[in-house]
BAFI-3210 file (N, C-alpha, C; in Angstrom, 3 decimals, decimal comma, padded with zeros to 6 digits):
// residues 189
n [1|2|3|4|5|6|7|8|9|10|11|12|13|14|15|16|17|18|19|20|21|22|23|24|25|26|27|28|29|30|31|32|33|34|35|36|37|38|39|40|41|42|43|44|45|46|47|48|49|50|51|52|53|54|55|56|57|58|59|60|61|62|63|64|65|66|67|68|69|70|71|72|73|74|75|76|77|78|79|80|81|82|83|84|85|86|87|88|89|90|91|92|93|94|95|96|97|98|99|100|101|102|103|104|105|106|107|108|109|110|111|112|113|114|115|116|117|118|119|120|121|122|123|124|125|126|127|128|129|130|131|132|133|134|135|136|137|138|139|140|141|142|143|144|145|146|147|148|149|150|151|152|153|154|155|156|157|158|159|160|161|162|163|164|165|166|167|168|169|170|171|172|173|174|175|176|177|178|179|180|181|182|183|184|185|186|187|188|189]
n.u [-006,299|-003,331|000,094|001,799|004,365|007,809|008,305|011,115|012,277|013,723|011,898|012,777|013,030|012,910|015,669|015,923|013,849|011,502|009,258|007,637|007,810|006,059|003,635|002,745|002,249|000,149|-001,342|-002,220|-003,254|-006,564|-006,435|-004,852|-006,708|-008,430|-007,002|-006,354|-008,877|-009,578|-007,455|-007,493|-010,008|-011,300|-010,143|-008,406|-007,252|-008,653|-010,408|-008,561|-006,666|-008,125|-008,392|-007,938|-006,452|-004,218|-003,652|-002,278|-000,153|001,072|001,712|003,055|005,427|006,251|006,417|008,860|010,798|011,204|011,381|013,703|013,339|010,847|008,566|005,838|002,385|001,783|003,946|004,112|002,007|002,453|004,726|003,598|001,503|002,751|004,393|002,148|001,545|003,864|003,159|000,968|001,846|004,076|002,705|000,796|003,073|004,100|002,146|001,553|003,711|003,576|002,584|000,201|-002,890|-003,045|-005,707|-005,803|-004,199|-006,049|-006,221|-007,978|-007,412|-005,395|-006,804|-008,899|-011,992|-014,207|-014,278|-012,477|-009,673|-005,710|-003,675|-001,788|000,820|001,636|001,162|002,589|005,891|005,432|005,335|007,544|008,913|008,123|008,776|011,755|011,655|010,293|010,635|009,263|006,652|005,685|005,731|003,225|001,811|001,701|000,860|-001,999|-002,850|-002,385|-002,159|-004,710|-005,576|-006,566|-006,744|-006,076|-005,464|-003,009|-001,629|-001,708|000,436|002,669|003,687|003,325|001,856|-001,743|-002,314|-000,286|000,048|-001,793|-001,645|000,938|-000,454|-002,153|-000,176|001,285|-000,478|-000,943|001,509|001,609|-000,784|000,211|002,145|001,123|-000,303|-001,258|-002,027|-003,665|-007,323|-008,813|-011,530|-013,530|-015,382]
n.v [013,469|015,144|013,785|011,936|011,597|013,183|015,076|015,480|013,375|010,615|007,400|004,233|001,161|-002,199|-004,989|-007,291|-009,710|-008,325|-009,060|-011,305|-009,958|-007,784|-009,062|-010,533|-007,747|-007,143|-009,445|-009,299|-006,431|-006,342|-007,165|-005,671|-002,515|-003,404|-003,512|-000,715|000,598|-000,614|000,430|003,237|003,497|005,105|007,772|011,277|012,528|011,354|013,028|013,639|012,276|009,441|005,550|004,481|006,247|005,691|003,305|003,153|004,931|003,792|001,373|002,403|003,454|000,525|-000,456|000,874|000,150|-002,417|-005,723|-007,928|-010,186|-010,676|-013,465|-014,813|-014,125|-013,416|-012,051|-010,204|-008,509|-007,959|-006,346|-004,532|-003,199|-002,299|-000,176|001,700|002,588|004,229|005,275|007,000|008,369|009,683|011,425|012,897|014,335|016,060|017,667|019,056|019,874|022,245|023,842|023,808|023,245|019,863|017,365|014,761|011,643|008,935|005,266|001,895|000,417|-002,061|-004,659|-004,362|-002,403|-000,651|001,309|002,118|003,998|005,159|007,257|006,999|007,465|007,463|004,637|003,346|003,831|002,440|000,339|000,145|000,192|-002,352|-004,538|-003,916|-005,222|-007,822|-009,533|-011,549|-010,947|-008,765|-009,194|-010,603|-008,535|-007,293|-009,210|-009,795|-007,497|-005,169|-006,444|-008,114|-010,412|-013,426|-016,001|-018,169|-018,120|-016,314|-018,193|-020,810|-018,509|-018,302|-020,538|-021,492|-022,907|-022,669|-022,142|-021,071|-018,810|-017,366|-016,904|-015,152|-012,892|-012,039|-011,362|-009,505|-007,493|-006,769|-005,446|-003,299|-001,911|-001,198|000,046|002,268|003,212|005,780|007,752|005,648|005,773|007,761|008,401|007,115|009,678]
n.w [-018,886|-017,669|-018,567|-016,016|-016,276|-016,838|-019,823|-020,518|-020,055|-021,630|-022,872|-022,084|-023,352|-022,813|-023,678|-022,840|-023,139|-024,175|-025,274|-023,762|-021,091|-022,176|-022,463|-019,966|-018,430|-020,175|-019,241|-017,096|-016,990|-016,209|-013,591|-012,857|-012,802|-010,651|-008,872|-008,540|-008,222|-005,805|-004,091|-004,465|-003,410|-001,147|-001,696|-001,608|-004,043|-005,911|-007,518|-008,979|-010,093|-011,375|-011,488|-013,736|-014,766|-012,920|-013,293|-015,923|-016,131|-014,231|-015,951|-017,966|-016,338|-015,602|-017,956|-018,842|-017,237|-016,813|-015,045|-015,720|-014,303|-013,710|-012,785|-012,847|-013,063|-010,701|-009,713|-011,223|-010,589|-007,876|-008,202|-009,818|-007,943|-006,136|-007,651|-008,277|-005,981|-005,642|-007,637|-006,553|-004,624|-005,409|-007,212|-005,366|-003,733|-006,006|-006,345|-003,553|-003,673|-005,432|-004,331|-003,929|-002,142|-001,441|-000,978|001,232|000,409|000,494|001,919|001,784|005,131|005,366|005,538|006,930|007,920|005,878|006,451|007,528|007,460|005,966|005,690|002,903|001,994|004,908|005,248|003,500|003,805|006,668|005,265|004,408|006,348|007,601|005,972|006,535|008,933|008,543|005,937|004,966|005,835|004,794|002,338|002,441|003,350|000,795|-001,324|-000,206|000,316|-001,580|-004,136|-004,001|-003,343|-002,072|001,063|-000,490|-002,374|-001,524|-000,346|-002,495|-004,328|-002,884|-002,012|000,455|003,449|003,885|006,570|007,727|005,817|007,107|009,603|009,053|008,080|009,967|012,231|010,763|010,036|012,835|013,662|011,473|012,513|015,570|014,692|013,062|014,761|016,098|013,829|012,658|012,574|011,033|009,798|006,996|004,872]
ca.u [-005,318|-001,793|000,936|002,302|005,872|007,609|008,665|012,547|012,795|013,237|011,587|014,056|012,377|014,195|015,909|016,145|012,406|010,170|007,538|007,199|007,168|004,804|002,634|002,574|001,671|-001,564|-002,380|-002,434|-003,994|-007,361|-006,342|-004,925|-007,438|-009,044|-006,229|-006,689|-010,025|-009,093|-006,187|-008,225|-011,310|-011,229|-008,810|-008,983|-006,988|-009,629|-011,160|-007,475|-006,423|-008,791|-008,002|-007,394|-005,083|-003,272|-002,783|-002,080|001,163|002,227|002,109|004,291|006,291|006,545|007,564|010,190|012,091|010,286|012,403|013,485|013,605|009,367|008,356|004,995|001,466|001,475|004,705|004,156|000,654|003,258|005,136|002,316|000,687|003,976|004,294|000,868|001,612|004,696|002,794|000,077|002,756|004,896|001,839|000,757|004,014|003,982|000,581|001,806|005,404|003,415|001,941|-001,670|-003,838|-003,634|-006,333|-004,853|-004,204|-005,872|-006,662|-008,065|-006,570|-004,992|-007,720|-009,882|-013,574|-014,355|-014,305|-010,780|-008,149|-005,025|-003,046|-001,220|002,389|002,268|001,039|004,321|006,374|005,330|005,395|008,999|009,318|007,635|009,924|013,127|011,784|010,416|010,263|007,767|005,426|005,639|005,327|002,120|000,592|001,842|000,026|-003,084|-003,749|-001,919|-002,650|-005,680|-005,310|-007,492|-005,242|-005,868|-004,694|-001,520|-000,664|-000,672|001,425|003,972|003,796|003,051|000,536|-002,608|-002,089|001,057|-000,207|-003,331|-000,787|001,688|-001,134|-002,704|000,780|001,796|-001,825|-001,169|002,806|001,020|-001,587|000,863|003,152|000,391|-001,507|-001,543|-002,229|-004,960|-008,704|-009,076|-012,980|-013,545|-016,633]
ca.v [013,606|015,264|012,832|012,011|011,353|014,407|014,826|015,336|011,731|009,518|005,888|002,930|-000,027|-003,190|-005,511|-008,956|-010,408|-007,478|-009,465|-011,574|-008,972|-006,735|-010,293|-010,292|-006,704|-007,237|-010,722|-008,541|-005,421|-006,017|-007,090|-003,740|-001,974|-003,713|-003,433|000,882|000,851|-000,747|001,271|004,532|003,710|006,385|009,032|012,466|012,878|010,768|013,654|014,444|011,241|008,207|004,226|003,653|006,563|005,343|002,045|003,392|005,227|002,130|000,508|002,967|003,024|-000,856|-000,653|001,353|-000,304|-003,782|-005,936|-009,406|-011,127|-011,300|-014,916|-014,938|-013,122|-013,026|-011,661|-009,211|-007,787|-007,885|-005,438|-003,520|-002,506|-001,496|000,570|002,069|003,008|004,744|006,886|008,020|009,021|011,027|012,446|013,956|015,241|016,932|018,543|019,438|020,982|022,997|024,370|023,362|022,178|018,687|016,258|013,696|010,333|007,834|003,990|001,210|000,180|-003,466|-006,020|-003,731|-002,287|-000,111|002,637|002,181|004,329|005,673|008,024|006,037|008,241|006,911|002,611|003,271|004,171|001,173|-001,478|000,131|-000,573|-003,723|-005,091|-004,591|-005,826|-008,565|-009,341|-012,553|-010,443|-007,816|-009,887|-011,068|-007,413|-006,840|-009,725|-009,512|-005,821|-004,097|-007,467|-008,113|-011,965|-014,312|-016,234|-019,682|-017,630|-016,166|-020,078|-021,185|-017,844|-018,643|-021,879|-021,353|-023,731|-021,589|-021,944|-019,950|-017,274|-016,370|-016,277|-014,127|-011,712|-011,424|-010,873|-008,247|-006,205|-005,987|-005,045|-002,147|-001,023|-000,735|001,103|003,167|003,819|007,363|008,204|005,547|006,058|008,175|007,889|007,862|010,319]
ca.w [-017,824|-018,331|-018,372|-014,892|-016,591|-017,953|-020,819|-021,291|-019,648|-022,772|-022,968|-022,369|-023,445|-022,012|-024,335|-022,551|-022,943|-023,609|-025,357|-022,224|-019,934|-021,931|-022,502|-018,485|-018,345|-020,636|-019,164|-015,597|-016,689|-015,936|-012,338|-011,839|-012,841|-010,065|-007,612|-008,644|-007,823|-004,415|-003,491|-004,165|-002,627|-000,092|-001,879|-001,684|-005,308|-006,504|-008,462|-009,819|-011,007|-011,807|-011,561|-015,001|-015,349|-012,602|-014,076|-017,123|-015,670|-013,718|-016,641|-018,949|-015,459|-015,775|-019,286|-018,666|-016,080|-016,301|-014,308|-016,168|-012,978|-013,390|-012,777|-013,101|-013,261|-009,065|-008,901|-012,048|-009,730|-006,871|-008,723|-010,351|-007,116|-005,878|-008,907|-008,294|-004,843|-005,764|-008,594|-006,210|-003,545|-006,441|-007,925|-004,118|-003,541|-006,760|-006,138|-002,980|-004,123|-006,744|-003,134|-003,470|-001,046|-001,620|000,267|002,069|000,207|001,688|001,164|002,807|005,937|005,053|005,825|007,760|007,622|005,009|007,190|008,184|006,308|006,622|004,691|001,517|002,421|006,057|005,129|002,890|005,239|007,709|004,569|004,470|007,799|008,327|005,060|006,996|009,908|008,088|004,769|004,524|006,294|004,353|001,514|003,189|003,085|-000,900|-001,725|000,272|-000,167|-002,407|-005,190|-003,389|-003,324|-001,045|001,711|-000,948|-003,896|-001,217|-000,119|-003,777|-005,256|-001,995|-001,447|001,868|003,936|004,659|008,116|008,110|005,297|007,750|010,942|008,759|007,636|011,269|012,686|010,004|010,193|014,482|013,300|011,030|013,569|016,332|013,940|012,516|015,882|015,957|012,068|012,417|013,301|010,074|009,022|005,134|004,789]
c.u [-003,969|-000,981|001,942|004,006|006,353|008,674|010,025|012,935|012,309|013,035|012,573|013,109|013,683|014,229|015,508|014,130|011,904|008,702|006,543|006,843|006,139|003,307|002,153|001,628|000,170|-002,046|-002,968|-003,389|-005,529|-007,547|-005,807|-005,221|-008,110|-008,094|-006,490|-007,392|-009,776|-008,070|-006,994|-009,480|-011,916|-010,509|-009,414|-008,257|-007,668|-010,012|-010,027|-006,993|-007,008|-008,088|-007,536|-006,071|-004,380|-002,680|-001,897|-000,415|001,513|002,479|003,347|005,608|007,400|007,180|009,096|011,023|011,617|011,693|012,614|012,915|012,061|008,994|007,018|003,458|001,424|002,569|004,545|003,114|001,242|004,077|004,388|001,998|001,737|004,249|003,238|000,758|002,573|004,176|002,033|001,017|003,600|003,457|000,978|002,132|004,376|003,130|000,999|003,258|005,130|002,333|000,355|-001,689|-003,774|-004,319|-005,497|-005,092|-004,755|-006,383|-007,146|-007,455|-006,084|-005,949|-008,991|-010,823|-013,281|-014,442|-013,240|-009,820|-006,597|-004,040|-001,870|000,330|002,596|002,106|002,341|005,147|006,511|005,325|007,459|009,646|009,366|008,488|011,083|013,066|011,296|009,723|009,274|006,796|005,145|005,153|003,814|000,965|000,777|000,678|-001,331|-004,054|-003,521|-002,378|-004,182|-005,887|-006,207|-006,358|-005,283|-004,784|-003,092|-000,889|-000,190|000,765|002,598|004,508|003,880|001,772|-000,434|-002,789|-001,026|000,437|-001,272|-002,387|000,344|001,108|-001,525|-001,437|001,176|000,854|-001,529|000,492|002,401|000,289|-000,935|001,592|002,560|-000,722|-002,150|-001,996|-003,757|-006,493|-009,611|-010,892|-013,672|-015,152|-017,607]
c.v [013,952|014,145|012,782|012,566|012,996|014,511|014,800|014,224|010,860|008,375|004,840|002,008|-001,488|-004,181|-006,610|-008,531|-009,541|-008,107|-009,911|-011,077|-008,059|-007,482|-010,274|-009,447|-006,866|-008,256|-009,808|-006,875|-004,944|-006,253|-005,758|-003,127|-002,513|-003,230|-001,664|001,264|000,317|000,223|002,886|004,720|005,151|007,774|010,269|012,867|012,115|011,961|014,201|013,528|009,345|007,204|004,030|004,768|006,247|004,120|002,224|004,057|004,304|001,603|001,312|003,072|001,192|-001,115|000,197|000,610|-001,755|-004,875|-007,443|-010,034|-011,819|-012,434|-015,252|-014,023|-012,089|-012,244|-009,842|-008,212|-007,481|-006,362|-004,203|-002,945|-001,691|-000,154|001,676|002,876|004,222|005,722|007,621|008,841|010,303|011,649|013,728|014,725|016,291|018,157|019,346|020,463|022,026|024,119|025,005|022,910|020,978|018,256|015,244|012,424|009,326|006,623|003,061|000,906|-001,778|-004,421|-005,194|-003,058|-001,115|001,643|002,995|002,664|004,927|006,779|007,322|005,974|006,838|005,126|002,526|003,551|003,121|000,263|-001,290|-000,556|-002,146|-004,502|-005,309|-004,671|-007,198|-009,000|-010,152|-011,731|-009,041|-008,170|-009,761|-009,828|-006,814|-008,028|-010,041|-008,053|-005,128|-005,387|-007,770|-009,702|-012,420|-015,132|-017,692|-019,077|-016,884|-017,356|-020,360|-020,261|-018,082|-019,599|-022,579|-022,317|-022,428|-020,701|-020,310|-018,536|-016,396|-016,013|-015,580|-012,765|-011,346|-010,364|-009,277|-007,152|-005,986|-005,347|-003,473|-001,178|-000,487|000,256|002,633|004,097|005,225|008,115|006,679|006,201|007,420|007,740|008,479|008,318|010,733]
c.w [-018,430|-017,783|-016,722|-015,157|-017,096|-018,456|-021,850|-020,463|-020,455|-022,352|-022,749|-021,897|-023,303|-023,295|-024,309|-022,514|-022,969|-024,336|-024,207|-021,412|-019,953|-022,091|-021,079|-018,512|-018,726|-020,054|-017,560|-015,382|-016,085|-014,360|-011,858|-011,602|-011,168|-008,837|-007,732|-007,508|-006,289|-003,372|-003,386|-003,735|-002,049|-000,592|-002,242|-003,026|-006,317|-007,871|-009,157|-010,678|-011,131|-011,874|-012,565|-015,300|-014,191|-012,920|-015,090|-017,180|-015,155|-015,031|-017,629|-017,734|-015,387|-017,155|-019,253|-017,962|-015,815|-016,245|-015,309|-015,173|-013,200|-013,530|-013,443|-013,187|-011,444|-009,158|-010,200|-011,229|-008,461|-007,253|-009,371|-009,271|-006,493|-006,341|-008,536|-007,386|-004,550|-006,903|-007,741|-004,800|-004,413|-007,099|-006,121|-003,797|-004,858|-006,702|-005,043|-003,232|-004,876|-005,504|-003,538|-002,470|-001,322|-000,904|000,713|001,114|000,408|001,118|002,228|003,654|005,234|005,708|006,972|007,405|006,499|005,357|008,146|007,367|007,378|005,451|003,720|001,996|003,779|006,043|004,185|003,507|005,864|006,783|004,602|005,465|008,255|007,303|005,972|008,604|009,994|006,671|004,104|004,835|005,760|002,765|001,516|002,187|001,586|-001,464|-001,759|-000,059|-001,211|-003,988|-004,944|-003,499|-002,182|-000,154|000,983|-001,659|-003,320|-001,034|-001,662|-004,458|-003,905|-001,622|-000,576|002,063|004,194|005,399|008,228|007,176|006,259|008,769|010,275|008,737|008,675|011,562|011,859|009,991|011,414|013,763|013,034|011,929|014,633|015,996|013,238|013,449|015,668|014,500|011,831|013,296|012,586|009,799|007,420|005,701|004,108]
res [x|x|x|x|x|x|x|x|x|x|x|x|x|x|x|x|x|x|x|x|x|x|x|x|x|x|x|x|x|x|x|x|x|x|x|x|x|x|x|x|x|x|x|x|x|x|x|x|x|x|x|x|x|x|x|x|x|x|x|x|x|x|x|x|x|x|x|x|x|x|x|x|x|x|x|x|x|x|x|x|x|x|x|x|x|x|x|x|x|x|x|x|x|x|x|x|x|x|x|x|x|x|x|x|x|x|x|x|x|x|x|x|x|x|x|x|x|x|x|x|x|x|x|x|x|x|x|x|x|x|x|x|x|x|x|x|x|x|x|x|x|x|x|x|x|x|x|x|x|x|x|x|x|x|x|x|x|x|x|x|x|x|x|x|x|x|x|x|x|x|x|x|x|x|x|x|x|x|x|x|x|x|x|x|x|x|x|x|x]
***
């Protein structure tokens, strides 16, 4: 695979704490890999750029600009998928600016059948949205989908009761669907 990055944009490796943060990075890589393979399920640049090389750019992405602030492994996979989401959006608009055909993007719908997508661009977009309309619940769907977390493993990384992480995640998937109506009903094929 050619390098997403290019190449008269030099490296800046971060001073404060980079063992830590690139200790993170490796303790998390093999969850990303996993979160990849999730996120591109369905994708039509599938046959352009593979799971591992998209990790593989988040992660030289993540070294570059890796934030101190990172607390822990949840919030580093919080950030990773983020990351992840934001290469396969700049690598379609590239494809597209270089006026190819691109296929359409697409990924699972957030907690829905396997035969529910929606185009990557437009669930970014509505996490934009649903962020500054609210940001726990937006939370919610970073940690659930884009990390791929269970709603024990979202209570413990939030410290949220159960209760409330399952009635955040409902609430924030009808938020999405309403917001996404028209751009859903996509059928992966």
């Amino acid at each position: 695979m050619e390098r997403l990055l290019e190449p008269e944009k030099p490296l800046k490796v971060p001073t404060a704490e980079p063992a830590r943060s690139e200790a993170l990075l490796a303790a998390c890589y093999e969850d990303m890999r996993r979160v990849a393979r999730s996120i591109m399920a369905n994708d039509g640049m599938r046959a352009r750029l593979q799971p591992t090389d998209l990790v593989n750019e988040a992660a030289l992405r993540l070294i570059q600009s890796m934030p101190s602030k990172i607390a822990d492994q949840g919030h580093m996979l919080a950030v990773a998928g983020r990351t992840m989401r934001r290469v396969l959006i700049d690598e379609a608009r590239r494809y597209r600016a270089a006026k190819r055909a691109a296929p359409p993007l697409l990924t699972q719908f957030p907690g829905g059948s396997r035969n529910e997508v929606v185009d990557i661009e437009d669930l970014d977009r509505a996490l934009a949205a649903l962020e500054r309309f609210s940001a726990e619940h937006a939370r919610m769907v970073e940690l659930r989908f884009s990390v791929g977390l269970t709603v024990e493993e979202t209570a413990v990384a939030t410290g949220l009761p159960e209760r409330t992480v399952k009635r955040r995640w409902q609430a924030a998937r009808a938020w999405l669907v309403d917001y996404l109506a028209p751009d859903l009903g996509h059928q992966a094929g």
